[in-house]
ZAMARGU-4260 file (C-alpha; in steps of 0.2 Angstrom, whole numbers, plus 5000, padded with zeros to 4 digits):
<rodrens>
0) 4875/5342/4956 | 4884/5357/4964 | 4879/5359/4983 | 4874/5377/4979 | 4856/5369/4965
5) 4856/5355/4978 | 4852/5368/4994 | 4843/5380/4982 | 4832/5365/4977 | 4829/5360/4993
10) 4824/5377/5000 | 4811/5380/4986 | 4802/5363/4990 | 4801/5366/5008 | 4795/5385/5006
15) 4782/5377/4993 | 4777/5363/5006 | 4774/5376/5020 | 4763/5388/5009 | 4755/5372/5001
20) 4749/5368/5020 | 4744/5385/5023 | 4733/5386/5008 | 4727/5367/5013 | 4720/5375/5030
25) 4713/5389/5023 | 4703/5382/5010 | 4698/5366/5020 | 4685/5355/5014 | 4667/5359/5023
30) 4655/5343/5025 | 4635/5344/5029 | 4627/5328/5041 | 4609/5325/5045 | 4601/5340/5037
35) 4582/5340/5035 | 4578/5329/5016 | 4569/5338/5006 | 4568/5357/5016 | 4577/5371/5014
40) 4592/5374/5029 | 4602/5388/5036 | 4618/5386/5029 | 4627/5403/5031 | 4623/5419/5041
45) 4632/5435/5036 | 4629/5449/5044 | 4634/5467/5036 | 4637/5481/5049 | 4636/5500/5043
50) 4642/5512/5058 | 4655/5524/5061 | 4663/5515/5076 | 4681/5512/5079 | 4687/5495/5072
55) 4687/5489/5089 | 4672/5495/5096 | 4664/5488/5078 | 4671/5471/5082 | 4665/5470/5099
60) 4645/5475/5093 | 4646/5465/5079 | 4650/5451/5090 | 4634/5454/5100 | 4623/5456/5085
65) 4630/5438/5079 | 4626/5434/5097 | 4608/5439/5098 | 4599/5431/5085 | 4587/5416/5086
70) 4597/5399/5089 | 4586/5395/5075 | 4596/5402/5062 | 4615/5400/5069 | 4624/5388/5059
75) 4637/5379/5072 | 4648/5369/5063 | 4662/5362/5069 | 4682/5359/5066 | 4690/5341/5064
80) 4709/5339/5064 | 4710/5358/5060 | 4704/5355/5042 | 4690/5347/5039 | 4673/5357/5044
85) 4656/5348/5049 | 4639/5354/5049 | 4627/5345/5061 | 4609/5345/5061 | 4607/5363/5053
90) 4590/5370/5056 | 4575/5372/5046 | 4574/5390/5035 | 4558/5399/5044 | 4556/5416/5037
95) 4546/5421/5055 | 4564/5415/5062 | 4574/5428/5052 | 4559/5441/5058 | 4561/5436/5076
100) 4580/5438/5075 | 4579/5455/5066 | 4569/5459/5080 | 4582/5454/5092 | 4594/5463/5088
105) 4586/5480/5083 | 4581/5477/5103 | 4600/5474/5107 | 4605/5491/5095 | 4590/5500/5105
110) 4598/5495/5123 | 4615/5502/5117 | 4610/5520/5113 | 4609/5516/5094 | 4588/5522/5095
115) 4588/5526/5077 | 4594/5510/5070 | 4588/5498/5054 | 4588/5481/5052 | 4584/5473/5036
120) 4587/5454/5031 | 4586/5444/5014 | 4591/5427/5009 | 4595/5417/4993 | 4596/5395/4992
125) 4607/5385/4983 | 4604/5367/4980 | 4617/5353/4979 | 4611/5338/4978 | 4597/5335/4989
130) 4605/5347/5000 | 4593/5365/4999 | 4605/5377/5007 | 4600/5395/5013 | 4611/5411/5013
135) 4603/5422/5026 | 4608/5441/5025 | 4607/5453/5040 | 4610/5472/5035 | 4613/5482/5051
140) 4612/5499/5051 | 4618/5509/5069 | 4613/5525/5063 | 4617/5540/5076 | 4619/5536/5097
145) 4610/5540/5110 | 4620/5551/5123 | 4617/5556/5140 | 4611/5574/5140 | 4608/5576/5159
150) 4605/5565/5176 | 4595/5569/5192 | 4585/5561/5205 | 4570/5565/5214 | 4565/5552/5229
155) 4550/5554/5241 | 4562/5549/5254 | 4571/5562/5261 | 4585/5552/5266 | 4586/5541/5251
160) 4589/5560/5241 | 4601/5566/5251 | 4614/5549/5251 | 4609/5550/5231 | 4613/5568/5230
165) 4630/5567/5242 | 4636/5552/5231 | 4631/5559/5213 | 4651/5562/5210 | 4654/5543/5209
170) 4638/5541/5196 | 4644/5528/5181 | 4632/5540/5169 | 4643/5556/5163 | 4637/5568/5152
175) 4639/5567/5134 | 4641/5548/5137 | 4633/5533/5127 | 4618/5531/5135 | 4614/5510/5137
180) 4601/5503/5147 | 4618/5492/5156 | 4623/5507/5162 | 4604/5512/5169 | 4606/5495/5176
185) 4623/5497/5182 | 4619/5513/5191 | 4602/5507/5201 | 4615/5492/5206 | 4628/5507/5213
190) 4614/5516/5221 | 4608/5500/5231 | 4625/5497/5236 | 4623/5514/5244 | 4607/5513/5254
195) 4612/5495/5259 | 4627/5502/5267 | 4616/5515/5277 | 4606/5502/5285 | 4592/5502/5271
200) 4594/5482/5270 | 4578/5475/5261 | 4579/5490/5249 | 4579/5481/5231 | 4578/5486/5211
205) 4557/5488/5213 | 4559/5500/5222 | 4570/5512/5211 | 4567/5516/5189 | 4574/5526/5178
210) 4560/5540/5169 | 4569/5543/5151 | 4565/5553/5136 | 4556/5568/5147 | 4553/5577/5130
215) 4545/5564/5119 | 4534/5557/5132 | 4527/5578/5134 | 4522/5576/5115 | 4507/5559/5119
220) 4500/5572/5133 | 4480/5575/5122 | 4479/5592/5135 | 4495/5600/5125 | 4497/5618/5120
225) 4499/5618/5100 | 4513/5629/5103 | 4520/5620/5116 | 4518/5605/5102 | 4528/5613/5090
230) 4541/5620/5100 | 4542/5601/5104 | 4541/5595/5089 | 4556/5604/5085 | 4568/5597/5099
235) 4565/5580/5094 | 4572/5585/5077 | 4586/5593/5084 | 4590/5577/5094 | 4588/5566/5077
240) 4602/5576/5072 | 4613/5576/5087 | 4602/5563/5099 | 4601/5569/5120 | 4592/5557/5132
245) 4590/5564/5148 | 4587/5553/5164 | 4580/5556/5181 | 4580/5543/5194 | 4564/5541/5206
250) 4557/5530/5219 | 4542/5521/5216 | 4528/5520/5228 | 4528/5503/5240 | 4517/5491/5249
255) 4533/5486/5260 | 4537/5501/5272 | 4550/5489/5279 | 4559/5492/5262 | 4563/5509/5270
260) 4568/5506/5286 | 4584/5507/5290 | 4591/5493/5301 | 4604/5491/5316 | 4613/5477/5323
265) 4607/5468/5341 | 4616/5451/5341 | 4631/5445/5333 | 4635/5426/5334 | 4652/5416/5328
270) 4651/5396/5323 | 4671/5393/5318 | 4668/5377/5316 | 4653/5371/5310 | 4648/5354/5301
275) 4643/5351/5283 | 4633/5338/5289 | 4626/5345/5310 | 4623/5332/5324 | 4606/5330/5330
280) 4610/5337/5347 | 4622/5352/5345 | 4636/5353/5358 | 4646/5368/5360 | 4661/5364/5373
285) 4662/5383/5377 | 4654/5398/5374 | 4661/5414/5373 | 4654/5432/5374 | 4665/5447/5370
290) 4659/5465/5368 | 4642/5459/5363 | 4647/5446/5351 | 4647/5427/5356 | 4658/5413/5351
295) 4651/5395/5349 | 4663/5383/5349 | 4666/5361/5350 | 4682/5358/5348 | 4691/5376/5354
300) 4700/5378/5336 | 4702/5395/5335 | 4706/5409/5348 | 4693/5423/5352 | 4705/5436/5350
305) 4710/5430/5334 | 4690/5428/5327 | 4687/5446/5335 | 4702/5455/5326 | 4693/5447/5308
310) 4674/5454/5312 | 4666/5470/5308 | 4650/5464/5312 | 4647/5473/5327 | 4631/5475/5339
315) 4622/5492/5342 | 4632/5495/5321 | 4619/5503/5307 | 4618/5488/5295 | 4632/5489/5280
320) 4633/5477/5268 | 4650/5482/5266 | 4652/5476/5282 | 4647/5459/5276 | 4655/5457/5260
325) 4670/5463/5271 | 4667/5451/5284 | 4665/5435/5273 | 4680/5439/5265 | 4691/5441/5278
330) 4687/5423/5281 | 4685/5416/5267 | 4703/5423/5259 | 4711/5411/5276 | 4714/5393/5273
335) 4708/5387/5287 | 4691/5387/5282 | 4683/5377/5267 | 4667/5388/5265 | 4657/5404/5275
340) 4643/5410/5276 | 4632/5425/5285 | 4615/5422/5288 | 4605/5440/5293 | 4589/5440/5301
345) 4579/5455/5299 | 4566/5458/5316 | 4553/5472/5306 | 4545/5479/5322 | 4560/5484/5331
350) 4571/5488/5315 | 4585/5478/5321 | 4594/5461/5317 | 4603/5446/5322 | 4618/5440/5311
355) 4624/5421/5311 | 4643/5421/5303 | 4646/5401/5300 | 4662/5392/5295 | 4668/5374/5289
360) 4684/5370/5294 | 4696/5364/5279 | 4708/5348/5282 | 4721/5354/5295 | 4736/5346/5287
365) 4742/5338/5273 | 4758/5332/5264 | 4758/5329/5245 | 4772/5324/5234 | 4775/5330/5217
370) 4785/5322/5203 | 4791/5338/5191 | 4797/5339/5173 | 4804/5356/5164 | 4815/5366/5157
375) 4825/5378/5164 | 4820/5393/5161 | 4822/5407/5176 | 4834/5398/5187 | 4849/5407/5186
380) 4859/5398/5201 | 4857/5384/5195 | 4862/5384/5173 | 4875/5397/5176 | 4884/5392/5161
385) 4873/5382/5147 | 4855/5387/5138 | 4841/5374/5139 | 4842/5361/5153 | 4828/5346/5156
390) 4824/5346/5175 | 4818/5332/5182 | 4813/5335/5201 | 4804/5326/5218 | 4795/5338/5229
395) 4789/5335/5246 | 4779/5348/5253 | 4771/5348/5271 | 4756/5361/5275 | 4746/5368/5292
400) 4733/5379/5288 | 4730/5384/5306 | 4745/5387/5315 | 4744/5392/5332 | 4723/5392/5330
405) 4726/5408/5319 | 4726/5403/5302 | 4743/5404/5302 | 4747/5395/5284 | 4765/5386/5286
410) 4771/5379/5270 | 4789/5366/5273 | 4795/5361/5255 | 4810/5348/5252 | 4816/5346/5233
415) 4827/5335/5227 | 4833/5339/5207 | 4843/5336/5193 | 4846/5343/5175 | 4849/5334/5163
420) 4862/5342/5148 | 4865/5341/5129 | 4884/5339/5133 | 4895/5324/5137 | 4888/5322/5154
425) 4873/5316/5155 | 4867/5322/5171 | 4875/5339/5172 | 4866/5346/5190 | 4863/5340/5205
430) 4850/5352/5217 | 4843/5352/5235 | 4834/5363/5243 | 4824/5366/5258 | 4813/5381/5262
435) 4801/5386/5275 | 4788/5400/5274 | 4773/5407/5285 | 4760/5417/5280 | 4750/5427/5296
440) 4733/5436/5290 | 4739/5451/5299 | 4753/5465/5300 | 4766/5459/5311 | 4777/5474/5316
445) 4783/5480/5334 | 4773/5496/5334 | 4752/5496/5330 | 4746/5500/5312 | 4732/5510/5311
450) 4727/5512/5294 | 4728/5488/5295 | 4709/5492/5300 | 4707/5500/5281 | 4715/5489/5271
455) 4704/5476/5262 | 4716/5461/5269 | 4732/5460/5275 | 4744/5447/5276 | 4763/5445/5284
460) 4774/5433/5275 | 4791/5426/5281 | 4801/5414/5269 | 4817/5405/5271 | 4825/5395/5259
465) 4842/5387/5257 | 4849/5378/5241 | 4864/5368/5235 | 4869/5366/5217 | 4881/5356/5208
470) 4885/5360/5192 | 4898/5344/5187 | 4915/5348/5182 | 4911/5369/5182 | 4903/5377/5198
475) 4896/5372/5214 | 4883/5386/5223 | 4877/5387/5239 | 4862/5403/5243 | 4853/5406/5259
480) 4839/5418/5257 | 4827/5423/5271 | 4814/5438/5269 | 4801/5448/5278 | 4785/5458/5269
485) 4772/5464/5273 | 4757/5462/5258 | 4738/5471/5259 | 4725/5476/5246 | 4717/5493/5247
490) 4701/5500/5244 | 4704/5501/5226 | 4710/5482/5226 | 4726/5489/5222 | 4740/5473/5229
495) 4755/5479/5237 | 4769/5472/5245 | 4783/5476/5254 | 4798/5471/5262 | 4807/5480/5276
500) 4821/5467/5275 | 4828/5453/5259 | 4844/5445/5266 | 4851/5435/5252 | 4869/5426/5251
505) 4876/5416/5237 | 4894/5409/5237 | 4904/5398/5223 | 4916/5388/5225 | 4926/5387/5206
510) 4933/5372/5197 | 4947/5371/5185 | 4935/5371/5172 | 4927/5388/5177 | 4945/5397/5179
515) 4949/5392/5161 | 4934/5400/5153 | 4937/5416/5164 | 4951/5418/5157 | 4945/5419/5139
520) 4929/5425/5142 | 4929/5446/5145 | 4919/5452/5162 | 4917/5432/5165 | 4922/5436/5184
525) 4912/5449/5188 | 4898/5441/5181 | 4901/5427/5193 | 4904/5431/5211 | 4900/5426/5230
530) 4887/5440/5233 | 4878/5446/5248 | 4862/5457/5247 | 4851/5465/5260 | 4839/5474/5252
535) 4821/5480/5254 | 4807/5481/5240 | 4789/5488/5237 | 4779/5481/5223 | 4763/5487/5216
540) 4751/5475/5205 | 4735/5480/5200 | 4719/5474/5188 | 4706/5483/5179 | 4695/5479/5164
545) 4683/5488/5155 | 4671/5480/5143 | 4679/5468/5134 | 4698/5476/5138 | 4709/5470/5153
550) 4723/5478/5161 | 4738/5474/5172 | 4751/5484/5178 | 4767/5477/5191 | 4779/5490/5197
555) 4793/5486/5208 | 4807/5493/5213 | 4822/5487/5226 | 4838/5495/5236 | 4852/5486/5244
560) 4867/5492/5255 | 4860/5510/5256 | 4853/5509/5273 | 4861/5493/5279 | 4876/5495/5271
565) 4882/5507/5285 | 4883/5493/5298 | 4900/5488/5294 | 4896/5470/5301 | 4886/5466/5290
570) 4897/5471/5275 | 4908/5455/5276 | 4923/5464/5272 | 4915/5473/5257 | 4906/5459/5250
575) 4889/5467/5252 | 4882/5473/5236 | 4874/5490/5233 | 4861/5495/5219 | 4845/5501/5215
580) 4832/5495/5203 | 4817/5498/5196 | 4807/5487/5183 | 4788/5492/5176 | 4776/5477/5167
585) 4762/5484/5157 | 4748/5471/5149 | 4734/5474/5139 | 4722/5462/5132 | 4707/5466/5119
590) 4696/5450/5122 | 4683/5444/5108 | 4673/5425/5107 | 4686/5420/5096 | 4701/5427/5098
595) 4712/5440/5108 | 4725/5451/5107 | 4737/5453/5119 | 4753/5466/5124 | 4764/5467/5135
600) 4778/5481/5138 | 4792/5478/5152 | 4808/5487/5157 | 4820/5490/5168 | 4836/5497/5175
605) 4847/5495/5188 | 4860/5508/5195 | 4876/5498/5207 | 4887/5510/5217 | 4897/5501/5229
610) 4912/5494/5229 | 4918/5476/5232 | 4930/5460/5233 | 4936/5453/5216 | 4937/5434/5215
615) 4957/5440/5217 | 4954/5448/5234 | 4955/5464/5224 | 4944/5477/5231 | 4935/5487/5213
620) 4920/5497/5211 | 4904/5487/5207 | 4902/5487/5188 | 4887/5477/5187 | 4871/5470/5196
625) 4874/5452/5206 | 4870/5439/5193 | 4858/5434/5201 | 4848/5454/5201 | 4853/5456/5183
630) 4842/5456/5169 | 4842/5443/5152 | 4831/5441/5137 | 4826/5425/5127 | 4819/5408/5130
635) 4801/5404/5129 | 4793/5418/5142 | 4805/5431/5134 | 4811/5433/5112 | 4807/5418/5110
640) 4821/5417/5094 | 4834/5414/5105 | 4838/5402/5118 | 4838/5407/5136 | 4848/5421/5140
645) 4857/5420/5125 | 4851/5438/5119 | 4861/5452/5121 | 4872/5462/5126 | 4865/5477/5113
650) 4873/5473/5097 | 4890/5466/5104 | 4897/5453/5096 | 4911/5449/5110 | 4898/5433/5118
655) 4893/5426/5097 | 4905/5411/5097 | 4903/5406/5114 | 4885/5400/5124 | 4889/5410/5141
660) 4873/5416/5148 | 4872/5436/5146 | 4867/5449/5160 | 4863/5466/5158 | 4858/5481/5170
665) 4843/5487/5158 | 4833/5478/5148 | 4820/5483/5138 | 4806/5471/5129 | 4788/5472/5120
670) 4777/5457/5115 | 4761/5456/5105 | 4751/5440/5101 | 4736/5436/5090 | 4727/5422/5101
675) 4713/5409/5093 | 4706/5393/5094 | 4709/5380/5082 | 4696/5368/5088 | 4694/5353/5099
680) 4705/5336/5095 | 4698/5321/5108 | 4692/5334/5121 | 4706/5345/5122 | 4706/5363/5116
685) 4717/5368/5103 | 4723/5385/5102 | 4737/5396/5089 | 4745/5410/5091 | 4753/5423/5081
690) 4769/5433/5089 | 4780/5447/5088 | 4794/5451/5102 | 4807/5463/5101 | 4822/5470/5113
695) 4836/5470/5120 | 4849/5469/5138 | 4862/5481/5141 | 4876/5486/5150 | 4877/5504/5158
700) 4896/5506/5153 | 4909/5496/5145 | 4918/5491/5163 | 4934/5497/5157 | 4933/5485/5142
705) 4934/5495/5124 | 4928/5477/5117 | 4909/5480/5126 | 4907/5496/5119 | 4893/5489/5108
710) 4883/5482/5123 | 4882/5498/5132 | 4864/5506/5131 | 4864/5521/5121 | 4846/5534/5115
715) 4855/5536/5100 | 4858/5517/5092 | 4843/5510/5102 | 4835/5504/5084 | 4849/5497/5080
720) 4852/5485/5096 | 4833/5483/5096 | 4831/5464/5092 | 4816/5457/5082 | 4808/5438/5083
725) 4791/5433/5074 | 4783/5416/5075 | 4769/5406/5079 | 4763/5395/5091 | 4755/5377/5092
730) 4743/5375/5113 | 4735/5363/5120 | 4724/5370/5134 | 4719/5359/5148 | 4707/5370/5158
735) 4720/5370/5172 | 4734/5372/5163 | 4742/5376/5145 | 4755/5366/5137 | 4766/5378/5122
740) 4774/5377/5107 | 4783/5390/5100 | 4793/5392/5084 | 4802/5409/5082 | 4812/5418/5069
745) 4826/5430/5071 | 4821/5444/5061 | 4832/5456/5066 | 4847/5450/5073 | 4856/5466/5081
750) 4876/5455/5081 | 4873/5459/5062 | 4869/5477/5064 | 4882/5483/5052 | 4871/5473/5037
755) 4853/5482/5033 | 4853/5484/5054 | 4852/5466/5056 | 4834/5462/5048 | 4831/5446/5039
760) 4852/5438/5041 | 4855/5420/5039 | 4834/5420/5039 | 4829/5401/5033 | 4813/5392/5034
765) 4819/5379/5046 | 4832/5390/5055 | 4824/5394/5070 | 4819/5392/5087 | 4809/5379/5096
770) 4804/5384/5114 | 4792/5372/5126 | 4782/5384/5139 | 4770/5380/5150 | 4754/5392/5150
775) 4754/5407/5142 | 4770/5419/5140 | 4761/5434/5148
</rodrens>
């Protein structure tokens, strides 16, 4: 049989076997266990939603509708070995069941604005057997929204109107918005938070309510003018058309005058290092008393100044809860401390408090040792040359939590490592390195900070790090790298971090083997070099969800030479490299019970301008970043259809035949993945993925090479170097962490951009990518 039928033959039976499978797992088989003999059970609940929401915002009610209903009509049943679907213990049909849930959720549409919804229900039984199963039908009906017309507040308390009326710009309830009874609740909450931070601290939810609906509740008065009734009447169909709910806030009368007494601080007292379990007989070895505050101490741990500079519980201070939260978390953030707590105890007569802030010591040191297993992914020094590598590594890691009896975290680190290769050599690099790092919970700088007392926490961090790595028969790599930044959290909880100074020094020594494939590989040398950078860098990252949506946004950018660059001592005879860079990484998640999407946009761009040493001793004008600053696409964080750093440049084909790693000075990349459970196998959740990734790294010129013309980034053939992968995705979540594995497809392959601009070349059911990750991509 010609080889032609023979792979023809072969390809049609795998592409039936695959779709065979998928059809197997969709159809499954579906199995009922200890249902009630002889009674009619739930077996199915459909619910139908009618409503003119977005698909998203449809999604995320209907989810809650399902949510709300009496456990006595859910159907749980249950995965096994992804196929097979069991049905355990169903419950009993009870018509007053399907009533109550009805009920339920009308109450749910009612507490989200939806005041003139319908809910109807119906159900139908099939028998099987001796098996009486129920279909039970919910027909939900949003009808029009509730939106807020207008908001106001009128307290008795003169005090309490004016901080309402001062802070009414920062109200969650906006005009014209979706009124829910969450957001009532969420807007009591914000105005307690106010009061509390203005000394109001027994203040609570009973004595603050929401009067609603001003307009319908006029229409139950028996005393009304018929006029006035009509003219009523006639608003309330105005709102059934286009439905306005106005809200005023008020303050209801009390029994408790304390609940409006504002309170101030008279003692302050510090236990740094309390006991889980307390002796009998306390014993404090000295006793310290600071502008007002005192300090207990036994074992003289921690320094005063040090405890001081962390409190913002101050006596003669009007009470802020703020001050607490602040306070506690000052504390708690520092490793040197297990658990705290504050303890506040209100005197009423004087309108005044004492305040106890206790803390339990952690373990002062430890040393842990860690047996480690990957695959290279992100280590450029050390797989310069080949794609996947197995790392096998010992760590030994030493920790003090309380340097200097200030908290001062210092973390030593020893690592031994090789890598294991798919070449002759069997182990093909050896690895050591050694780092140190401290991290101080304050700025430390020669000059005074003044806005350090604003921030939410701040934190200075100093790193060193030294490595030496032998790649056999190729390369051998020694880097130093020491850093100082600086790292706080704003109002906002907005994370920033800066670094006034990066030193990093990498040098190569080169084997015969290296030289021979420079000189048949173009821009193999200036890939490659001994490079020296000091640079600084400021990096933002920041959080924010809403509803069921979270977001995540990471900005850096970076400099080197441009400042000291003009200290020719530190230039080493030109071999410091000067660039900027910037990146930007963009995430946004759409959660649901059972399943998420997830996105993620990055890119980046680097600009060199110096001029250095060639491995020649040629002095030329930098071309590209340092390696090690440069950009790379694929492997299993990044297109996941080719191997690491095996993408790229833009549609070259100058790298195809050989496996060099590539480097770019701009890359540009999207992800998007369809997350959802699979089902449980021996405890272990398992999880599947659908994904798409696409882009590309490029060049900013062609180095004086016509050949790399194709792997410069040009606006003008951007859809035609944009690389595609699609694939899917087997995960094994273990709470703490995620095992992956991912199988990717080249759907757009941008080295065949001359042929239908590269989509679906050389595309065969098992020609494609494997990759192994650990947690999730992004």
């Amino acid at each position: 049989m010609p080889d032609r039928i023979t792979n023809t033959l072969i390809r049609n039976v795998h592409w039936r076997m695959f779709f065979g499978f998928c059809l197997l797992l969709a159809s499954g088989c579906k199995v009922t266990k200890n249902y009630p003999p002889d009674k009619a059970f739930v077996y199915k609940t459909n619910f139908k939603l009618e409503t003119k929401l977005p698909q998203s915002e449809r999604q995320l009610l209907l989810t809650k509708i399902e949510n709300q209903v009496d456990d006595s009509v859910k159907v749980k049943w249950t995965s096994k070995l992804f196929i097979k679907k069991i049905l355990k213990k169903p419950p009993v049909f009870d018509t007053t069941n399907a009533v109550k849930s009805a009920t339920f959720i009308n109450d749910l549409l009612h507490a989200n604005g939806y005041l003139y919804s319908s809910v109807n229900w119906d159900s139908s039984l099939t028998v099987k057997g001796d098996e009486k199963r129920v279909t039970l039908n919910f027909n939900v009906v949003t009808g029009k929204v509730l939106r807020l017309d207008s908001m106001s507040f009128s307290f008795r308390d003169s005090t309490l109107q004016t901080l309402a009326l001062v802070n009414k710009g920062n109200s969650i309830l906006k005009k014209g918005d979706t009124y829910t009874k969450d957001k009532i609740s969420r807007e009591i909450d914000r105005m307690l938070a106010i009061y509390r931070d203005n000394g109001y601290l027994k203040i609570n939810r009973d004595d603050i309510y929401a009067e609603v609906d001003t307009v319908v509740a006029g229409l139950i008065d028996p005393g009304l003018d018929p006029f006035e009734q009509i003219r009523l009447l006639e608003e309330v169909q105005k709102r059934r058309e286009n439905p306005k709910i106005t809200v005023i806030f008020k303050q209801r009368a009390t029994e408790n005058p304390e609940h409006l007494q504002q309170y101030y601080i008279r003692n302050v007292r510090i236990f740094p290092e309390r006991a889980l379990v307390q002796d009998t007989v306390r014993y404090f070895a000295d006793t310290i008393k600071r502008n007002g505050i005192e300090i207990f101490s036994t074992r003289n741990l921690f320094k005063p100044s040090f405890l001081l500079r962390n409190n913002h519980l101050n006596p003669g201070a009007l009470y802020k809860q703020a001050d607490v939260y602040r306070t506690n978390n000052a504390f708690g953030q520092m490793g040197a401390w297990a658990q705290v707590g504050i303890d506040v105890f209100p005197i009423d007569s004087i309108s005044k408090l004492d305040v106890n802030i206790n803390m339990y010591p952690a373990k002062k040191q430890y040393l842990n040792v860690d047996l480690e297993a990957s695959s290279n992914t992100a280590d450029v020094v050390a797989s310069v040359v080949t794609g996947n590598l197995l790392g096998l590594a010992v760590n030994f890691g030493l920790k003090n939590r309380n340097v200097n009896k200030q908290s001062i975290l210092s973390t030593t680190n020893l690592r031994f490592g090789i890598e294991l290769g798919n070449k002759a050599t069997i182990i093909q690099t050896y690895q050591t390195t050694l780092s140190q790092n401290f991290s101080i919970p304050k700025f430390v700088a020669p000059f005074k900070i003044k806005a350090e007392k604003n921030l939410l926490s701040t934190r200075t961090n100093l790193n060193a790090n030294a490595s030496y790595t032998i790649r056999r028969d190729f390369l051998t790599i020694q880097s130093l790298n020491t850093s100082i930044g600086y790292e706080w959290a704003n109002k906002k909880k907005r994370t920033w971090l800066y670094s006034p100074l990066n030193i990093e020094f990498l040098r190569k020594f080169e084997t015969d083997s290296f030289r021979a494939q420079a000189k048949t590989i173009p821009n193999y040398r200036n890939l490659f070099n001994d490079g020296l950078i000091i640079s600084q860098y400021l990096r933002l990252i920041n959080g924010w969800s809403k509803d069921n949506k979270v977001f995540y946004l990471r900005m850096q950018t970076e400099e080197s030479g441009a400042i000291f660059g003009n200290i020719q001592s530190l230039d080493l005879k030109n071999r410091l490299s000067r660039f900027i860079k910037g990146d930007i990484d963009f995430r946004y998640y759409t959660n649901h019970p059972r399943h998420t999407w997830a996105f993620r946009i990055f890119g980046g761009v680097g600009f060199p301008y110096g001029k250095q040493y060639d491995s020649l001793g040629n002095i030329q004008k930098e071309l590209t970043l340092p390696f090690f600053k440069s950009y790379s696409a694929g492997g299993p964080v990044s297109m996941r259809a080719w191997q690491i750093r095996q993408l790229g440049p833009g549609s070259s084909k100058i790298y195809d035949s050989t496996s060099t790693d590539r480097f770019g000075d701009i890359q540009l990349e999207g992800n998007i993945e369809y997350r959802f459970s699979l089902g449980t196998l021996f405890g272990i959740k398992v999880k599947s993925a659908f994904f798409t990734d696409f882009g590309n790294i490029w060049y900013r010129n062609n180095q004086g090479n016509p050949q790399l013309d194709g792997a410069v980034f040009k606006l003008n053939k951007l859809y035609k170097d944009l690389a595609v992968a699609g694939g899917t995705s087997l995960r094994f979540d273990f709470s703490y962490f995620l095992i992956r594995f991912d199988w990717a497809y080249k759907l757009k392959n941008p080295i065949y951009a001359e042929i239908n601009n590269g989509w679906f070349q050389n595309l065969t059911l098992l020609k494609g990518q494997f990759q192994l990750g650990i947690n999730y991509p992004f």
